[in-house]
LOLUM-639473 format. One line per field, with one value per residue: residue in one letter; chain; z, x, y of N, C-alpha, C in turn. Coordinates in nm, 2 decimals. Atoms other than C-alpha are relative to their C-alpha. Layout:
REM LOLUM-639473
residuo: [A:...]
cadena: [A:...]
n_up: [Z:...]
n_east: [X:...]
n_north: [Y:...]
ca_up: [Z:...]
ca_east: [X:...]
ca_north: [Y:...]
c_up: [Z:...]
c_east: [X:...]
c_north: [Y:...]
REM end
This chain:
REM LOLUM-639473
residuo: [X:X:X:X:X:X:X:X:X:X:X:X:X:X:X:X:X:X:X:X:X:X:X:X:X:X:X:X:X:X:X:X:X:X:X:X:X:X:X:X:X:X:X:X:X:X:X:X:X:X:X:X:X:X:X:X:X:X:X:X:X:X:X:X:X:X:X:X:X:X:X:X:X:X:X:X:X:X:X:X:X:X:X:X:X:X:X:X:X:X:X:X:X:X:X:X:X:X:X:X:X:X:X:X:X:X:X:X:X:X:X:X:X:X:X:X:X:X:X:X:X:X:X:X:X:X:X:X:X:X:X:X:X:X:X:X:X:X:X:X:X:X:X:X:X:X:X:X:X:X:X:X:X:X:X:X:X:X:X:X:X:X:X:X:X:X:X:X:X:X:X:X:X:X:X:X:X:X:X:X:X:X:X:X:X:X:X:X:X:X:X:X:X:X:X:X:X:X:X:X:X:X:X:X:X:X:X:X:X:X:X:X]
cadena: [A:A:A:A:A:A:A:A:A:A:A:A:A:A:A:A:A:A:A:A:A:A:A:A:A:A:A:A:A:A:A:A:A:A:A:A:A:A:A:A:A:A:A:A:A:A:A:A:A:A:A:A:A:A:A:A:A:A:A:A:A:A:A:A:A:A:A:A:A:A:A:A:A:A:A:A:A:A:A:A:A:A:A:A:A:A:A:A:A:A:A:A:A:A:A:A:A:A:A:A:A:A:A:A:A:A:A:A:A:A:A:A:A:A:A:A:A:A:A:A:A:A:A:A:A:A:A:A:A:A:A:A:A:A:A:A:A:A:A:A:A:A:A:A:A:A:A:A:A:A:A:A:A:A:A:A:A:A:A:A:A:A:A:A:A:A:A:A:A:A:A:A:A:A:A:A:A:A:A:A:A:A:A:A:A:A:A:A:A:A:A:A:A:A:A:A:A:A:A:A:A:A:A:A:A:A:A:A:A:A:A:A]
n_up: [0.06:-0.08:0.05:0.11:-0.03:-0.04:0.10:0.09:-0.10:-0.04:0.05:0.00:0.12:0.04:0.11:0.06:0.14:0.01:0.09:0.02:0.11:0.04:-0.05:-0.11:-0.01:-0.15:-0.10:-0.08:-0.13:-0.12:-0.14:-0.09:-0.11:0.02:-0.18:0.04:-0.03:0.14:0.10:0.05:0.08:0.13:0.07:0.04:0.11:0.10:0.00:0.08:-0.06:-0.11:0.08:0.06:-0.08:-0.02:0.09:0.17:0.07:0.06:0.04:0.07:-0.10:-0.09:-0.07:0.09:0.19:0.04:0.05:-0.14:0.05:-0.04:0.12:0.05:-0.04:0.02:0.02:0.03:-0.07:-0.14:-0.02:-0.14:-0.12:-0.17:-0.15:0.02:-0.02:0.10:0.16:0.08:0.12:0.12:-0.02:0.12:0.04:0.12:0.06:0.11:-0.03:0.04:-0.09:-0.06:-0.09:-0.14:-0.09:-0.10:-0.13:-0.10:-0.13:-0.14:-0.11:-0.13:-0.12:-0.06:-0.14:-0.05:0.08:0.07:0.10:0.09:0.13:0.09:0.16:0.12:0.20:0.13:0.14:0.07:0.03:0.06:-0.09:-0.01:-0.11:-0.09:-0.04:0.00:-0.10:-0.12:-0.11:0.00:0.08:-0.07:-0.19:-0.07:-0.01:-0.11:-0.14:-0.02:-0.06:-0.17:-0.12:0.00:-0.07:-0.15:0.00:-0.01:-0.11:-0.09:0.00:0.09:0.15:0.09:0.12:0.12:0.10:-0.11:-0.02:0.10:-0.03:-0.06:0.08:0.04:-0.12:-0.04:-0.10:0.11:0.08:-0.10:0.02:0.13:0.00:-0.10:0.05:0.08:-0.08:-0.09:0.10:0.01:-0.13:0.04:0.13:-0.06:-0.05:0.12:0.08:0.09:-0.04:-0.10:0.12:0.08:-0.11:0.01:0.16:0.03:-0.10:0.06:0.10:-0.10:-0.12:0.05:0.11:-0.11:-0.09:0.09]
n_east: [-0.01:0.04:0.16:-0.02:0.00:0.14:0.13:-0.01:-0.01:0.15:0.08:-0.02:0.01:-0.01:0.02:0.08:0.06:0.11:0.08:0.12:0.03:-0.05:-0.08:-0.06:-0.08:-0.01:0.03:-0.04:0.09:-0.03:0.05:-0.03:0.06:0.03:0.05:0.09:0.08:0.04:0.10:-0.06:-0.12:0.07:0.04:-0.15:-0.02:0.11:0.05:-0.06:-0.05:-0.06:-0.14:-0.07:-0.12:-0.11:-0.10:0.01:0.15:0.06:0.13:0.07:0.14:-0.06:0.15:0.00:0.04:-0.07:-0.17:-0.03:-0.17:-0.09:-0.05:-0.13:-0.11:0.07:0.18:0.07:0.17:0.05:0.03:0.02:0.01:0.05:-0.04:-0.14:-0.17:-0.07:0.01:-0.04:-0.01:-0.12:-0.12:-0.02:-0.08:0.04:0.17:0.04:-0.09:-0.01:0.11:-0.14:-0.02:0.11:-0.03:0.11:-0.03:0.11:0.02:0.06:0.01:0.02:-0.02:-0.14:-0.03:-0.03:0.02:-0.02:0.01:-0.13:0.01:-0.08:0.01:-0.06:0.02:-0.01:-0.03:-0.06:-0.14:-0.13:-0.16:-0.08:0.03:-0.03:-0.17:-0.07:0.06:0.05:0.09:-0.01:0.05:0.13:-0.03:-0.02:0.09:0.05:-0.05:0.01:0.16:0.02:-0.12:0.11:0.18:-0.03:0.01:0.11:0.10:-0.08:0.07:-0.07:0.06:-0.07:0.05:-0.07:-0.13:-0.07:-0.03:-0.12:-0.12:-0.06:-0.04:-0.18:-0.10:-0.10:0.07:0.11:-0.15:-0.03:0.11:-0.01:-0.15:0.01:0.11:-0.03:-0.06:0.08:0.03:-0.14:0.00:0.11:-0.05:-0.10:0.07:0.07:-0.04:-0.09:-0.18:-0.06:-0.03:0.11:0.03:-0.10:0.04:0.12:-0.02:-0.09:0.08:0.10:-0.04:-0.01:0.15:0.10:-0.07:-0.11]
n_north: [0.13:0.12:-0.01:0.06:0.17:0.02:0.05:0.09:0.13:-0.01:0.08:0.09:0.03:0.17:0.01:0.18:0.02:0.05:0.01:-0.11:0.00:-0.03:0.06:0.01:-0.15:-0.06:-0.07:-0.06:0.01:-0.09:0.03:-0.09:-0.04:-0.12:-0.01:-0.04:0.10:0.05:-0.06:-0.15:0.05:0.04:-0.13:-0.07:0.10:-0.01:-0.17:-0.08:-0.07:0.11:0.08:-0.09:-0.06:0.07:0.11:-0.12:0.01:0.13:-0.02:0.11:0.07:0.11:0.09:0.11:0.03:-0.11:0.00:-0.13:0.00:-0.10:-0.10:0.00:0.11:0.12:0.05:0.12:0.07:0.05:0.15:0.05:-0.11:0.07:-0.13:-0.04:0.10:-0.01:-0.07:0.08:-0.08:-0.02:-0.11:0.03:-0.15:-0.07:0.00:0.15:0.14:0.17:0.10:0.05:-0.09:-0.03:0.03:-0.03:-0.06:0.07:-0.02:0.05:-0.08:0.11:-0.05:0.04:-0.08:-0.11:-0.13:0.04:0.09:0.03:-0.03:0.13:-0.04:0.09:-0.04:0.13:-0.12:0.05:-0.11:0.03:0.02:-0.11:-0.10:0.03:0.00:-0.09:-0.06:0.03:-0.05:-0.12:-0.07:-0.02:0.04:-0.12:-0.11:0.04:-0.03:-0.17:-0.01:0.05:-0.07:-0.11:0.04:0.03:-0.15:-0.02:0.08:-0.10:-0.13:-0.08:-0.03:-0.04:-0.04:0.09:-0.05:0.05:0.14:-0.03:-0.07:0.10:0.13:-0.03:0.02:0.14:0.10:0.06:0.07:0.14:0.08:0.12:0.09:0.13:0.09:0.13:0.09:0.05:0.08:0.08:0.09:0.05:0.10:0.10:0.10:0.02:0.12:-0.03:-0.06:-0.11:-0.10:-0.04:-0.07:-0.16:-0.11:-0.04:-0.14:-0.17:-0.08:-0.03:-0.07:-0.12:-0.08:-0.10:-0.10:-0.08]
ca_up: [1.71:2.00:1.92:1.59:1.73:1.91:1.69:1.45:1.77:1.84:1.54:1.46:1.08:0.89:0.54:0.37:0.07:0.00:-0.27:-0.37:-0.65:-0.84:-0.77:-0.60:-0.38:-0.13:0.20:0.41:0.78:1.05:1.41:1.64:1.96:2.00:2.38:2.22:2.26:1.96:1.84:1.82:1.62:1.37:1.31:1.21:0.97:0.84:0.88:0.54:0.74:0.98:0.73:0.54:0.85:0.90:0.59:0.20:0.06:0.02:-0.19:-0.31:-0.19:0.15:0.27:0.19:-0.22:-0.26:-0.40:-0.22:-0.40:-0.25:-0.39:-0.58:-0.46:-0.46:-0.54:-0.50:-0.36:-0.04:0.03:0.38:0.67:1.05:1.29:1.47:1.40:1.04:0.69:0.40:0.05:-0.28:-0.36:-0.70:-0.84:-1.19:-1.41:-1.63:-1.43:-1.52:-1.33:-1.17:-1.03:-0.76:-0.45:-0.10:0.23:0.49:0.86:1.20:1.50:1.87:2.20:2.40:2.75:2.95:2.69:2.45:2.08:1.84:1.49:1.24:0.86:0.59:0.21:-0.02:-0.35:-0.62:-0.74:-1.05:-0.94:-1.03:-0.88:-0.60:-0.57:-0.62:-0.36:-0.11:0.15:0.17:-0.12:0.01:0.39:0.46:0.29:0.57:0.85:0.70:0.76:1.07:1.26:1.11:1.27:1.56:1.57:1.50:1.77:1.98:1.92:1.67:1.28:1.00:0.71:0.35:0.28:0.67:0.59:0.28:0.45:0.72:0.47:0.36:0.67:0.86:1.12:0.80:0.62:0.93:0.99:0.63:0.63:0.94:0.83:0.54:0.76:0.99:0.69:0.56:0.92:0.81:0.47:0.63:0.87:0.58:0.41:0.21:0.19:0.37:0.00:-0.16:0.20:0.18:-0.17:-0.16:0.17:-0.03:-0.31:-0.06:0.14:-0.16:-0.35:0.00:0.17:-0.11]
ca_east: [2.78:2.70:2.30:2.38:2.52:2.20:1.96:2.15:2.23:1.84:1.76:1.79:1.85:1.81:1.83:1.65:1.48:1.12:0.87:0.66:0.43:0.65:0.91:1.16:1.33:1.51:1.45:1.55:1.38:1.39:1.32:1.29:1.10:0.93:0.84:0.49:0.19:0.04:-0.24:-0.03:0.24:-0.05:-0.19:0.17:0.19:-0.13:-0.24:-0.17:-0.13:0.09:0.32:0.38:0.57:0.77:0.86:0.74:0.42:0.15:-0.14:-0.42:-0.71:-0.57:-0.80:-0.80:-0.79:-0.70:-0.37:-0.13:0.21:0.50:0.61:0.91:0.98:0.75:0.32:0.14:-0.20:-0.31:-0.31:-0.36:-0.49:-0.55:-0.56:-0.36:-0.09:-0.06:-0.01:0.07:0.15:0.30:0.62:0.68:0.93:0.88:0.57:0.57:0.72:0.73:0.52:0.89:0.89:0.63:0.78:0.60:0.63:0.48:0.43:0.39:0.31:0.29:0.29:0.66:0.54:0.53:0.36:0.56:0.53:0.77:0.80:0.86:0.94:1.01:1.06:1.04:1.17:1.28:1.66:1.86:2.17:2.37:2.26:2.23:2.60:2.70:2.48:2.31:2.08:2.18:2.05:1.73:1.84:1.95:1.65:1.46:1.67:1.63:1.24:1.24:1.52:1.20:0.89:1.11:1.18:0.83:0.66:0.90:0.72:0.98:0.94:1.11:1.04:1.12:1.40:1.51:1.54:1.74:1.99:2.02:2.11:2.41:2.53:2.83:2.57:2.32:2.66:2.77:2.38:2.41:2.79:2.70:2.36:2.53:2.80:2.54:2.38:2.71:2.71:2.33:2.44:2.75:2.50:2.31:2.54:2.74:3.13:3.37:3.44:3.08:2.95:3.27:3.20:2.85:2.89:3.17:2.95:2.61:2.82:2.93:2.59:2.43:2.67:2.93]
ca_north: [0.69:0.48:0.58:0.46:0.14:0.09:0.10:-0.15:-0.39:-0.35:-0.58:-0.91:-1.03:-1.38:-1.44:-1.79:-1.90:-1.94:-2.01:-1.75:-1.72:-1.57:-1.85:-1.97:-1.64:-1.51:-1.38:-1.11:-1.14:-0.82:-0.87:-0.56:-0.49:-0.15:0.02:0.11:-0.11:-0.32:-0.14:0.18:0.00:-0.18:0.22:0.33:0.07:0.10:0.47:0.63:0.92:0.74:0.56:0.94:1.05:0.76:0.56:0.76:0.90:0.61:0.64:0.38:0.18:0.05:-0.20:-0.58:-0.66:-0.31:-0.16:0.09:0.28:0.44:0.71:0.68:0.36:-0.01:-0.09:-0.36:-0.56:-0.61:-0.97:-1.03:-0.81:-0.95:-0.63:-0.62:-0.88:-0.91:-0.75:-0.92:-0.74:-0.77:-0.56:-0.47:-0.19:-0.02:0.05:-0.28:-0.54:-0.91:-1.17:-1.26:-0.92:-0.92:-0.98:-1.01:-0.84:-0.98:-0.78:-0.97:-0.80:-0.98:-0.87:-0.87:-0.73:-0.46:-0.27:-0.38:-0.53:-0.71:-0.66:-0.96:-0.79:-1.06:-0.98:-1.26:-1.18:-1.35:-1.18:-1.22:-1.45:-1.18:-0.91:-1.15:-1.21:-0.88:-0.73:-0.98:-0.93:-0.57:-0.47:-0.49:-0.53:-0.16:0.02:-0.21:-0.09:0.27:0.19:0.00:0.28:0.53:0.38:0.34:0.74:0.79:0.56:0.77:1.11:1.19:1.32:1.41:1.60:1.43:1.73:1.63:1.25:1.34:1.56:1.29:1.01:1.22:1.29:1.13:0.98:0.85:0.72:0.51:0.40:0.24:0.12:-0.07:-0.17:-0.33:-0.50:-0.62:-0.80:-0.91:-1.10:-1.24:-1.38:-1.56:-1.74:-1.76:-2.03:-1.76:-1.76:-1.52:-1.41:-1.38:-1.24:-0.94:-0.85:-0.82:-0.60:-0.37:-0.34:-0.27:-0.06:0.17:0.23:0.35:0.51:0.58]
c_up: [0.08:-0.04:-0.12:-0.01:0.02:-0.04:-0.10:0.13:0.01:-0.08:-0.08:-0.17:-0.04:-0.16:-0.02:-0.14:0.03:-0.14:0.01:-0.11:-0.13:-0.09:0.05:0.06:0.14:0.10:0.06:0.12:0.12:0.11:0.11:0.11:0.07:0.15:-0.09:-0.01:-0.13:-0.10:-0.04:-0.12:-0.14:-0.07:-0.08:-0.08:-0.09:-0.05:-0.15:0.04:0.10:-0.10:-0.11:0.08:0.02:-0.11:-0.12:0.03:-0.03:-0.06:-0.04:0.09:0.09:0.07:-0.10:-0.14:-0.09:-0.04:0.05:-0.14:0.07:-0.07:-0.02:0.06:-0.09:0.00:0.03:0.05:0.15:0.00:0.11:0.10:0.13:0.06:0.12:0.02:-0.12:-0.11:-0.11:-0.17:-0.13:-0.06:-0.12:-0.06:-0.18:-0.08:-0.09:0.08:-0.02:0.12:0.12:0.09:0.11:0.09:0.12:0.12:0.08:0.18:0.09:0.06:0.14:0.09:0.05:0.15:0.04:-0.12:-0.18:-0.15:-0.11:-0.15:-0.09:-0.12:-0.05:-0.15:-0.03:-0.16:-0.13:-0.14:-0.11:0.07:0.00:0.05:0.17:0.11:-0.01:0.12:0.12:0.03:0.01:-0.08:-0.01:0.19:0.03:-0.01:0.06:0.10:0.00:0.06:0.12:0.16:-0.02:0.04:0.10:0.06:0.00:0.08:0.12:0.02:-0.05:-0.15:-0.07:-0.12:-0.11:0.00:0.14:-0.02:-0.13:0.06:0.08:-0.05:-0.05:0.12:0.05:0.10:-0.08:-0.06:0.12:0.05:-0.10:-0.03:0.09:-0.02:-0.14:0.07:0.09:-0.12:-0.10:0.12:-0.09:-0.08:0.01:0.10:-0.10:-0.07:-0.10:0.03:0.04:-0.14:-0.06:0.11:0.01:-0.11:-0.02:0.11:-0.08:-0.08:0.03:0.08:-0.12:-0.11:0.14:0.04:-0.09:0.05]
c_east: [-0.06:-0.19:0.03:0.01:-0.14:-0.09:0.03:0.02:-0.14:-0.06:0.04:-0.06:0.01:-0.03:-0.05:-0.02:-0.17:-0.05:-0.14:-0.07:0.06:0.13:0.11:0.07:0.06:-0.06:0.05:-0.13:0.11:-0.06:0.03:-0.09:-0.02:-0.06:-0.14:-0.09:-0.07:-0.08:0.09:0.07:-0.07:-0.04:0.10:0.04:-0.09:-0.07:0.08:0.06:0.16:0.12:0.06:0.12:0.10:0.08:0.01:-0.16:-0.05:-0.15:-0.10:-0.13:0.04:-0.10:0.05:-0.02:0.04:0.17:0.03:0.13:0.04:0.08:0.16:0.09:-0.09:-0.21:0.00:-0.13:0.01:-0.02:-0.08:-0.03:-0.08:0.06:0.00:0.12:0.07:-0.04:0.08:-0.02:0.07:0.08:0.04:0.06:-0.04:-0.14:-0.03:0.07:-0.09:-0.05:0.12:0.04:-0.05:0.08:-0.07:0.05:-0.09:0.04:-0.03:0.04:-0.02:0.06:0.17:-0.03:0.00:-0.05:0.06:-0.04:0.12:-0.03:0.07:-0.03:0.04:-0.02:0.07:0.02:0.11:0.11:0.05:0.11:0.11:0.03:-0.04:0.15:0.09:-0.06:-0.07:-0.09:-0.03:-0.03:-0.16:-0.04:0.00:-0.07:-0.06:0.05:-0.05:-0.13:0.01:0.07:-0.15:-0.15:0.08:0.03:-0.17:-0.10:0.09:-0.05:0.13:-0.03:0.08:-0.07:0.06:0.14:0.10:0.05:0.12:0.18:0.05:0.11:0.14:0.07:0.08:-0.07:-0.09:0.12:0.01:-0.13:0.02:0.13:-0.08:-0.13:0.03:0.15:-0.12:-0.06:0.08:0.02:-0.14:0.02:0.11:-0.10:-0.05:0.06:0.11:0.11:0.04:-0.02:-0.14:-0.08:0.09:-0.02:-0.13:-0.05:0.11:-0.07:-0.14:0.02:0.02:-0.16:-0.09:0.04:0.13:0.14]
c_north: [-0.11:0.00:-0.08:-0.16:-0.08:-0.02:-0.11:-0.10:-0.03:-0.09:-0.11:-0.03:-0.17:0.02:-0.15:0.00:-0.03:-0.02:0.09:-0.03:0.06:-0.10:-0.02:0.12:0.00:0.09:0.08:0.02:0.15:0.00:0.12:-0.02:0.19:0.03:0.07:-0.19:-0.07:0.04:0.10:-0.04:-0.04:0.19:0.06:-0.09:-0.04:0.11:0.04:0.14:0.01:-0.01:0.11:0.04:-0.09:-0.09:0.13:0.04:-0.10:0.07:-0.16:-0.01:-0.06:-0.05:-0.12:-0.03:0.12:0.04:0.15:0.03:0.09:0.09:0.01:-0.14:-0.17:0.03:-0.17:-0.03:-0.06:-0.16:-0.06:0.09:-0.06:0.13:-0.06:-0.04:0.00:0.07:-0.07:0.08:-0.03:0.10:-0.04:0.12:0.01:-0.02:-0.09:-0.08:-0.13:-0.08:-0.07:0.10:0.03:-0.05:-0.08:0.03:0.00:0.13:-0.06:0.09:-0.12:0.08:0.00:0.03:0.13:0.12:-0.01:-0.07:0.01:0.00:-0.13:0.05:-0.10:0.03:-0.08:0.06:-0.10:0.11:-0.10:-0.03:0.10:0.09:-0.04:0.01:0.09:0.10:-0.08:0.02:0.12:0.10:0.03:0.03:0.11:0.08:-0.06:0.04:0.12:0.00:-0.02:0.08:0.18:0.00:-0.01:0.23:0.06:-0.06:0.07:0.13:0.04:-0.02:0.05:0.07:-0.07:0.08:-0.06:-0.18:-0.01:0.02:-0.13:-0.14:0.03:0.06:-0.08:-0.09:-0.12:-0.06:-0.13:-0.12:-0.10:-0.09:-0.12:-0.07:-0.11:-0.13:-0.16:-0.11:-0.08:-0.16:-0.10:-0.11:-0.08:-0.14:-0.08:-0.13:0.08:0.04:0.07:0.11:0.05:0.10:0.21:0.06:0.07:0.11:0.13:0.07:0.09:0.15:0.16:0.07:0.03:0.08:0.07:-0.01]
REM end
């Protein structure tokens, strides 16, 4: 468990608001720092090869203007690409979504030292109030941790197989990762401006559609 701790102490959350094209949305922001050096970290985040082992399957045209999808999960268009600091994308779940559904997920990269580089994830996203207040931050917050705890394993010289990332996720170590990843985001959305009560519900409910 203490590993477990670890990797969720390791990263720094903020929830906001922005304006997207889409309009107006919330934010979820992830802040880690990685012992691998910056170029390595841009390849692993851009490598289709690269981003199989550690996040899902990606297919498309990846290159600026081009379009990328994960399998079984988000698509969208390349927006923005500066090697090797940033990435900029649109994030858009099911096969007809509404002009309201595009998201965006933005990547910074930047030195930290020693070898070092730091990771700045933000996903902009404009949410049904409802499904805001029944879930939060967390409903987009903890499949981010699940990513960012798997580019951190994989810039490690560690790997998983898809049926291995499965098994993990129902295990009692992959359960407590996601409980506490939705606590931890619970914490976020209280800074955030939201109540003890709207902050604890939206963690119970977070907490049981990941972890059960």
């Amino acid at each position: 468990m203490s590993d477990i701790l670890s990797e969720l102490t390791a990263v720094h959350r903020e929830v906001g608001l922005r304006t997207i094209p889409a309009g107006k949305g919330h934010t979820v922001v992830l802040r880690r720092t990685y012992d691998a050096d910056i170029d390595d970290v841009w390849d692993a985040i851009t490598s289709a090869e690269r981003i199989n082992r550690w996040f899902l399957p990606i297919s498309g045209d990846l290159r600026l203007g081009g379009t990328y999808r994960l399998e079984g999960n988000a698509s969208g268009e390349i927006l923005e690409c500066e090697p090797p600091r940033r990435l900029k994308v649109t994030w858009v779940y099911g096969a007809d979504p509404a002009p309201e559904d595009a998201g965006e997920v933005e990547a910074r990269l930047s030195p930290a030292g020693d070898g070092r580089t730091l990771l700045e994830l933000e996903h902009a996203m404009v949410k049904d109030p409802a499904r805001w207040a029944e879930y939060g931050p967390g409903d987009v917050g903890v499949g981010w941790d699940l990513a960012v705890l798997g580019l951190g394993r994989h810039l490690a010289g560690g790997s998983m197989a898809d049926a291995d990332k499965a098994a993990w996720m129902r295990s009692t170590e992959g359960r407590e990762f996601m409980s506490g990843s939705s606590d931890a985001w619970g914490e976020a959305n209280r800074a955030g401006g939201a109540s003890e009560t709207e902050a604890a519900a939206a963690v119970a409910n977070t907490t049981k559609a990941y972890a059960g």
